[in-house]
C-alpha positions, -999 to 999 in steps of 0.1 A, spaced: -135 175 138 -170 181 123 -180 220 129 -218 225 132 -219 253 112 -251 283 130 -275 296 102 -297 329 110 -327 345 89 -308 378 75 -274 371 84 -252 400 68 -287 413 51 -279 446 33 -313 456 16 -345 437 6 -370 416 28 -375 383 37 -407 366 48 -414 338 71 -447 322 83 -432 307 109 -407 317 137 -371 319 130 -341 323 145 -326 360 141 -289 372 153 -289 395 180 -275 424 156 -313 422 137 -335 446 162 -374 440 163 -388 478 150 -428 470 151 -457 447 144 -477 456 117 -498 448 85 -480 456 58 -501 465 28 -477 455 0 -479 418 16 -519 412 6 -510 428 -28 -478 403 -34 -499 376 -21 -527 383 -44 -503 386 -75 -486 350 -63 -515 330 -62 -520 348 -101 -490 330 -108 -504 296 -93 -480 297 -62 -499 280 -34 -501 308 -3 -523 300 26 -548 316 32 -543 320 70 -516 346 62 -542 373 48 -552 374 86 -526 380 112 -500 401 120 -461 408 112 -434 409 133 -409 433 116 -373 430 124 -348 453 106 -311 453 88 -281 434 104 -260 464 121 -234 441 118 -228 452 80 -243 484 72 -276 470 60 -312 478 57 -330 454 46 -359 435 67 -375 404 77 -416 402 85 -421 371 109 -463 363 104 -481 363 137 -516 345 138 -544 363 152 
């Protein structure tokens, strides 16, 4: 029997943050908190493309979608889902 195995953005997520450009699919235990603008995403963008990573340049514009921690585990980490303006 082959077992399709589910796989969620932040599943069991404890600390940190994870960034997406586009949508994803979050367990129901990850709550949306706010949109925002996080500041500390144009500054780690601008350091990135220092290092020659290719970041478009859409995501300078736009706004974030800010989900936190699993409350399944007792996490606190984050995930920022970019919205286009």
């Amino acid at each position: 029997m082959n077992k399709r195995r589910r796989h969620f953005a932040g599943l069991q997520m404890k600390g940190g943050a994870t960034v997406s450009q586009t949508p994803l699919r979050l367990r129901p235990t990850i709550q949306h908190a706010c949109t925002d603008q996080p500041t500390f995403l144009r500054l780690y963008t601008r350091y990135l493309r220092s290092l020659d990573f290719l970041i478009p340049d859409a995501v300078q514009g736009g706004a974030y979608q800010r989900f936190t921690g699993d409350s399944s585990v007792p996490g606190k980490g984050e995930v920022l889902v970019w919205q286009p303006t």
